[in-house]
C-alpha positions in Angstrom: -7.3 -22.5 -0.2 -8.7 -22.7 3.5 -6.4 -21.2 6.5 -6.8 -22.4 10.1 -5.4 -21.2 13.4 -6.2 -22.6 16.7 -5.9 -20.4 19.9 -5.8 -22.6 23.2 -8.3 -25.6 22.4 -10.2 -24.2 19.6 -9.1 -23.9 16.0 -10.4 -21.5 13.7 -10.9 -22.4 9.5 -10.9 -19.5 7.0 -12.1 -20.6 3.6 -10.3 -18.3 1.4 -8.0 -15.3 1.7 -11.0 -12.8 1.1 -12.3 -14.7 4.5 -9.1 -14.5 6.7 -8.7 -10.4 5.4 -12.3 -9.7 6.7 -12.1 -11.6 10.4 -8.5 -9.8 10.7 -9.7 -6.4 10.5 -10.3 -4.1 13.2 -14.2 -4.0 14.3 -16.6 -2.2 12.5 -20.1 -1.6 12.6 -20.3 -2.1 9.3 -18.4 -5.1 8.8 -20.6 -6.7 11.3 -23.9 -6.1 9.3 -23.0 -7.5 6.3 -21.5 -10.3 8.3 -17.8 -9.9 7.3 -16.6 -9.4 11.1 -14.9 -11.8 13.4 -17.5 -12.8 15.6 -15.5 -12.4 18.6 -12.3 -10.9 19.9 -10.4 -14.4 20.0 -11.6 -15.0 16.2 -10.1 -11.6 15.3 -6.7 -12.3 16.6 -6.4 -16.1 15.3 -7.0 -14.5 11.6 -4.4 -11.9 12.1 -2.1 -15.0 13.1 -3.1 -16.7 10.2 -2.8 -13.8 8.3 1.2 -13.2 9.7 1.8 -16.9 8.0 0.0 -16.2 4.2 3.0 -15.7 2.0 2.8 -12.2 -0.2 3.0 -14.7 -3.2 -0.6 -15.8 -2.4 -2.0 -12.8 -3.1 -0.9 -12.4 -6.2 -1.6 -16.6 -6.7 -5.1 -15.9 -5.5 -6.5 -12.3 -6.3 -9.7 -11.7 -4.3 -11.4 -10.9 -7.0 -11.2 -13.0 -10.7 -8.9 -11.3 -13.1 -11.6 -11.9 -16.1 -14.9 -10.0 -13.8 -13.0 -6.3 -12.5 -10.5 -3.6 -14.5 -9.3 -2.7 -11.3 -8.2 -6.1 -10.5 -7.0 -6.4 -14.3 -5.4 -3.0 -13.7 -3.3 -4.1 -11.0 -2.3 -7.7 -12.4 -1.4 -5.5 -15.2 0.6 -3.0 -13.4 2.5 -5.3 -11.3 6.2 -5.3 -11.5 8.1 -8.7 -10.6 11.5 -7.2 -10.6 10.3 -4.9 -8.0 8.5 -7.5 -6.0 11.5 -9.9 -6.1 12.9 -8.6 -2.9 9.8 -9.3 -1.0 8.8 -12.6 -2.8 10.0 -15.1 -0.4 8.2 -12.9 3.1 5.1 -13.7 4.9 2.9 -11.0 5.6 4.3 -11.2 9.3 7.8 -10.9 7.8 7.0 -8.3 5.6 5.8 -5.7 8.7 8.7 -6.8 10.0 10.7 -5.4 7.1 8.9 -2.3 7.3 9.9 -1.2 10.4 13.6 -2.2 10.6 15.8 0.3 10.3 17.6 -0.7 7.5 14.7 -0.2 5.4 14.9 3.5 4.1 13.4 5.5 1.7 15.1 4.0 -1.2 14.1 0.4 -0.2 10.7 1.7 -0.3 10.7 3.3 -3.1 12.1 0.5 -5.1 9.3 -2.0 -4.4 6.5 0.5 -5.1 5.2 -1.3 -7.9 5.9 -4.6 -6.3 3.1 -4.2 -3.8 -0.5 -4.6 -4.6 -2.8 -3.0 -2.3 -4.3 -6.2 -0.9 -0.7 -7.2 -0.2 -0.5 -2.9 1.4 -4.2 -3.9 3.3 -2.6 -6.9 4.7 0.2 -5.6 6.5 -1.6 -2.6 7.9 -4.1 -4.9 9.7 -1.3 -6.1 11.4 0.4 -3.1 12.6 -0.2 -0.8 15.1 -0.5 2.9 14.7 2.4 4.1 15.8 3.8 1.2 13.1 1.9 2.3 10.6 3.2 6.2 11.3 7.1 4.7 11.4 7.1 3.2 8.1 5.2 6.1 6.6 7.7 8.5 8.0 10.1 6.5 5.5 8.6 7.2 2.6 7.8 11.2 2.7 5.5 12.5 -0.2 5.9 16.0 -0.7 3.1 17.9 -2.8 2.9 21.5 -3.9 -0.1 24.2 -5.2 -0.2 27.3 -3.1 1.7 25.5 0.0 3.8 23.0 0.6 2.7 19.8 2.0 4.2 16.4 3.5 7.6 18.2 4.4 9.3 16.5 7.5 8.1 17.9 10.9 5.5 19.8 9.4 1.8 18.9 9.8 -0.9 20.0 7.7 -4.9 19.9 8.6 -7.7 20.1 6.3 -10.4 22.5 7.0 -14.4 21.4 6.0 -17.0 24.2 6.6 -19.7 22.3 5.3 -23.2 23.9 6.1 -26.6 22.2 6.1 -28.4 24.5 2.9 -24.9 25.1 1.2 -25.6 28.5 2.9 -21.8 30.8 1.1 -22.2 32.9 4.5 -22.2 29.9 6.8 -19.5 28.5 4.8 -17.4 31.6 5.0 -17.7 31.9 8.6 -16.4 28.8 9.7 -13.8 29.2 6.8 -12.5 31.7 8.8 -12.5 30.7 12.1 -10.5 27.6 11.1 -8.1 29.3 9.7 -8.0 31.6 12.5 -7.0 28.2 14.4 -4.0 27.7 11.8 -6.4 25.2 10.1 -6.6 24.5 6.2 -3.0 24.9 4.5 -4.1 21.3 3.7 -6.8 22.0 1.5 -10.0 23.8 2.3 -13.0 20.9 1.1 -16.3 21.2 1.0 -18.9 18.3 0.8 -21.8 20.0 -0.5 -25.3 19.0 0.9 -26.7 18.7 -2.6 -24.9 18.4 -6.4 -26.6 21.8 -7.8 -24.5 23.0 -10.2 -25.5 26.4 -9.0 -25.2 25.8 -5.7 -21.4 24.2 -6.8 -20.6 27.0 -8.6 -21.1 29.6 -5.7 -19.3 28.0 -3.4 -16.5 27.9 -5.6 -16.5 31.5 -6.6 -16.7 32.1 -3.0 -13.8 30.4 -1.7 -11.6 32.0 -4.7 -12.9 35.3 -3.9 -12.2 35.3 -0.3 -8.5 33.6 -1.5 -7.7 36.4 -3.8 -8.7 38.8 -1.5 -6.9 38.4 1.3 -4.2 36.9 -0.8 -4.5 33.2 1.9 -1.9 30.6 0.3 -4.4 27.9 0.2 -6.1 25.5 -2.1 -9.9 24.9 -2.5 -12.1 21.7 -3.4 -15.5 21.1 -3.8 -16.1 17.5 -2.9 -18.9 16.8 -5.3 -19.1 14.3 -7.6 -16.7 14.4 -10.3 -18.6 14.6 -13.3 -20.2 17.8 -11.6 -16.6 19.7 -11.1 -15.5 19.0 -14.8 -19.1 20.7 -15.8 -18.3 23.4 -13.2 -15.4 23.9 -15.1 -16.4 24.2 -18.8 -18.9 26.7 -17.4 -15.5 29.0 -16.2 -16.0 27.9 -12.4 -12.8 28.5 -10.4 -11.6 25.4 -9.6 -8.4 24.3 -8.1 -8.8 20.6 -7.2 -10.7 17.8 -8.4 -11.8 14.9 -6.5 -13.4 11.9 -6.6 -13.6 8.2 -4.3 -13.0 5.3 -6.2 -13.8 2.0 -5.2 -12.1 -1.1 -4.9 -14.0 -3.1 -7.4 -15.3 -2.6 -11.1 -18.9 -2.9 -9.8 -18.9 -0.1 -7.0 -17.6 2.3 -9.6 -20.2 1.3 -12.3 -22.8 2.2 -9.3 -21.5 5.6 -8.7 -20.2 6.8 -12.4 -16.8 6.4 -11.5 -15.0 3.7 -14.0 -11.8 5.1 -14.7 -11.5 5.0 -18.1 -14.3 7.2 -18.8 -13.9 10.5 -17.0 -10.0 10.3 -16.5 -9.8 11.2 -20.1 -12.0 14.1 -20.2 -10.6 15.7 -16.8 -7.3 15.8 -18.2 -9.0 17.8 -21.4 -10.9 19.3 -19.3 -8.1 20.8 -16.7 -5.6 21.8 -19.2 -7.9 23.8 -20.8 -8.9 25.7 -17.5 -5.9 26.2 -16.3 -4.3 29.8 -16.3 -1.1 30.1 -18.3 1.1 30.7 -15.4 -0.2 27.1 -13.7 1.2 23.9 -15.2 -1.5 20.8 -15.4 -1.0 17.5 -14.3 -3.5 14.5 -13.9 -2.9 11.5 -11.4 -4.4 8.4 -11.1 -3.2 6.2 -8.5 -4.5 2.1 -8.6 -5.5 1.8 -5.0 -8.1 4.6 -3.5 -8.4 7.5 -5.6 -8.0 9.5 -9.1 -7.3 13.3 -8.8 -6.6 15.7 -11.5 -5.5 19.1 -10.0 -3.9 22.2 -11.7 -0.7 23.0 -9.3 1.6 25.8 -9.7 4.5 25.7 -7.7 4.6 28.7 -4.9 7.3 29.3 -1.8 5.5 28.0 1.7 5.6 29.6 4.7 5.3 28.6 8.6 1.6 28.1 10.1 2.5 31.1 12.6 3.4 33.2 10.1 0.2 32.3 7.9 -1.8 32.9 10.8 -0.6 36.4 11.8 -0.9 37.5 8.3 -4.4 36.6 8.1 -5.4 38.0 11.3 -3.3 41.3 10.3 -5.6 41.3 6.6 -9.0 40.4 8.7 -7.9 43.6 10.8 -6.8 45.9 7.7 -10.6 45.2 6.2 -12.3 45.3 8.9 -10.9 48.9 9.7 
């Protein structure tokens, strides 16, 4: 099915959905080398137009990708609830930011049509919304996580810190460890992206970052960000890990490039984590349909204010320095 828009004397033609969600969205550089971009300004607003007209129905009518060639398309086909869609089955995409933002729409709205909306329906909407849209109908569905802090709690803000050094160097890591969190930076998570997948050069990091944690006693949470079939080794070899992380793609095919189908290693983290973790944590493993799959040990600790965090690491840094 082709969409069209026409903007003064010119009309545009989109021949498919896949089409009209690539000229809507916002330029990048590298959309426009594999030729997915709008080729102009004007193009790029007559697909969001367009794109304000498709009914939600569509994309579940027309999935961008065939249900028989990707498990993730299969995976959410499978997962999709009609009872929670129902409420949204008769809106447009334009409608449906609409929704969104009005006030009556609450948390419990939101909540109810989780598993309504597919994340092309999710990608849709976002392309036409603004930031501070996209921030107001966040704000209505707060997600509130816990390890060694407490994060996603209203009028709270949390920053992740990433001291990544050029040779993995544990020393140039630690230093800019600390002066971020000198800044009040890091009650996020600390992550590092490693400049290689060493399992010895993994493993110090992570000893490094526990070390430093337990000395000090700093309420924070560490990650590696290697790949994830590196971590779960890290951890059969009694690395210290506290979160494991790893990208997943949108397709079947970009996973099987980059080791990352699903069904393979979310199996073995789960064995893998509850057997690391230390009686006192409990274990839980997450797999969410659109973006990402982690597996983290949590344990549920009190959190405290940023200024307080910060004047008790400056008062340790000064007790061990003296």
């Amino acid at each position: 099915m082709s969409y069209h828009e026409t903007i003064g004397a010119r009309r545009y033609r989109f021949d498919d959905l896949k089409t009209l969600l690539a000229r809507a969205s916002p330029r990048r550089s590298g959309d426009e080398l594999t030729g997915l971009a709008a080729a102009t300004e004007e193009e790029r607003v007559a697909a969001k137009m367009a794109l304000a007209q498709v009914p939600l129905a569509a994309f579940l009518d027309e999935p961008l990708i065939p249900y028989e060639d990707d498990e993730v398309t299969r995976l959410i086909v499978d997962t999709h609830s009609r009872e929670a869609f129902a409420p949204l089955a008769h809106l447009t995409v334009g409608e449906f930011r609409e929704w969104l933002l009005a006030d009556s729409t609450d948390t419990a709205a939101l909540e109810g049509i989780t598993m309504g909306v597919t994340p092309e329906m999710a990608a849709a909407v976002s392309k036409l919304m603004r930031n501070q849209d996209l921030i107001l109908a966040a704000k209505k569905r707060p997600v509130v996580t816990r390890f060694r802090t407490t994060i996603g709690l209203p009028g709270h803000l949390s920053v992740r810190l990433q001291p990544n050094h050029p040779t993995d160097d544990p020393k140039g890591i630690a230093a800019s460890m600390l002066d971020g969190l000198f800044y009040g930076c890091g009650d996020a998570v600390i992550g590092v992206n490693p400049a290689s997948d060493s399992p010895a050069a993994i493993g110090r990091l992570l000893s490094m970052m526990d070390n430093f944690r337990r000395r000090y006693d700093v309420p924070m949470q560490s990650c590696v960000l290697t790949h994830v079939t590196s971590t779960l080794a890290a951890i059969e070899r009694g690395a210290p890990v506290d979160l494991v992380f790893q990208s997943v793609a949108g397709t079947e095919r970009a996973n099987a490039a980059s080791a990352s189908r699903s069904r393979c290693w979310t199996k073995r983290a789960t064995r893998r984590c509850r057997s690391s973790a230390a009686p006192s944590a409990t274990t839980s493993c997450t797999s969410r349909r659109d973006r990402a799959a982690p597996c983290r040990r949590t344990r549920i600790t009190a959190s405290i204010s940023r200024p307080a965090r910060c004047a008790r690491m400056r008062s340790r840094a000064a007790s061990a320095r003296s």
